[in-house]
N, C-alpha and C positions, 0 to 999 in steps of 0.2 A: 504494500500500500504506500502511496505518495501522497504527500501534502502539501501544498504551497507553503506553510511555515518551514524554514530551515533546509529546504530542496532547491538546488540547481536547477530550474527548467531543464539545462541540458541535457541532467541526468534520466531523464523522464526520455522513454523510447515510445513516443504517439503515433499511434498509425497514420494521422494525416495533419499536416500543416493547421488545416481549419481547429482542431482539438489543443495544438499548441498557440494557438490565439487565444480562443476561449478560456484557455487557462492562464494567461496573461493579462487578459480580462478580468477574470475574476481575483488573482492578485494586485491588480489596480485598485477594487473594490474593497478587498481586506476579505474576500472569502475565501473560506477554508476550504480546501476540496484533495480528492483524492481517486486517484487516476482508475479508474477498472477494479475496485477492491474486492469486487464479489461478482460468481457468475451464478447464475440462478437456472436450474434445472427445469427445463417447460414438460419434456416428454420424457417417458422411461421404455426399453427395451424389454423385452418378458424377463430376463435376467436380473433386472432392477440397475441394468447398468444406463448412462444419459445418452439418449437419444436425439436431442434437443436444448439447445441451451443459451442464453440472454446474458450476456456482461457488459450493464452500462456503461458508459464512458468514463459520467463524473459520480462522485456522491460530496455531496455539500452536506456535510456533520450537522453543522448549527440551523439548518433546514430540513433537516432530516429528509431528502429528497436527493432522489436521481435525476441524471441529466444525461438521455442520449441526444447525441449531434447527428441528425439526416439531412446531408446538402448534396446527396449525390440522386441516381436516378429514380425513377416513379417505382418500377421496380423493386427495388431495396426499400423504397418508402412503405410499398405495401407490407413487403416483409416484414419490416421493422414494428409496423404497427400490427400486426399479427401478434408479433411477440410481445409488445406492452400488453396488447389486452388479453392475451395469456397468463401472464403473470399476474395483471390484475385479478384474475381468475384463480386462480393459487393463494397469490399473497394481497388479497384487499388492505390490507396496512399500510403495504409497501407506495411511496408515493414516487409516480415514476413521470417526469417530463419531458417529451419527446420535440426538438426543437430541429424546428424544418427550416429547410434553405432560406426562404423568404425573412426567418426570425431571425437567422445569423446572416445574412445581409443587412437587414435593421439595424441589427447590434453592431456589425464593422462601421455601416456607414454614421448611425449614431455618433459614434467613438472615433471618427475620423480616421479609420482601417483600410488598410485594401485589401482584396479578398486574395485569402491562402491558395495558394499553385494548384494544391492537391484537395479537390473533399475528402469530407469525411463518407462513410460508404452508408 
């Protein structure tokens, strides 16, 4: 698990550029986060082994909430949101935020950003 407190950004291996903004972001703000710390099991295999499985981006401590990043195709979007509302299905506690292209364009250009080389998927 990583934390914006007392971590290197550089040290952080992010699958895409857009993840490594948002968590520059959210170090601008003073929030706490922590990179992929939990993957969450959607389906099982008759064996009881995972079949299926969900590991948000971020988890924001002091918000008790997740944060997946979807800025890539329609695609993966659908997917994506399969699996939130799967899990929402499992784990109704769990609060999970799913931010689409359009929200992280907001937020760059809000913030006077340009947008990362690479999506996120």
């Amino acid at each position: 698990m990583r934390s914006s407190r007392g971590t290197d950004l550089e040290e952080v291996q992010f699958a895409h550029d857009s993840e490594r903004q948002f968590a520059k972001l959210l170090d601008f703000y003073g929030v706490r986060w922590q990179y992929e710390p939990v993957e969450f099991v959607l389906d099982w295999h008759e064996d009881g082994t995972a079949k299926a499985a969900f590991r948000p981006d971020f988890y924001l401590p002091e918000h008790r909430c997740f944060v997946e990043l979807t800025t890539l195709n329609q695609r993966l979007v659908t997917k994506k949101n399969a699996k939130v509302r799967r899990l929402r299905e499992l784990h109704p506690e769990i609060e999970v935020k799913l931010l689409y292209q359009r929200d992280y364009l907001a937020l760059l250009s809000k913030h006077g950003l340009s947008q990362s080389s690479s999506p996120a998927a």
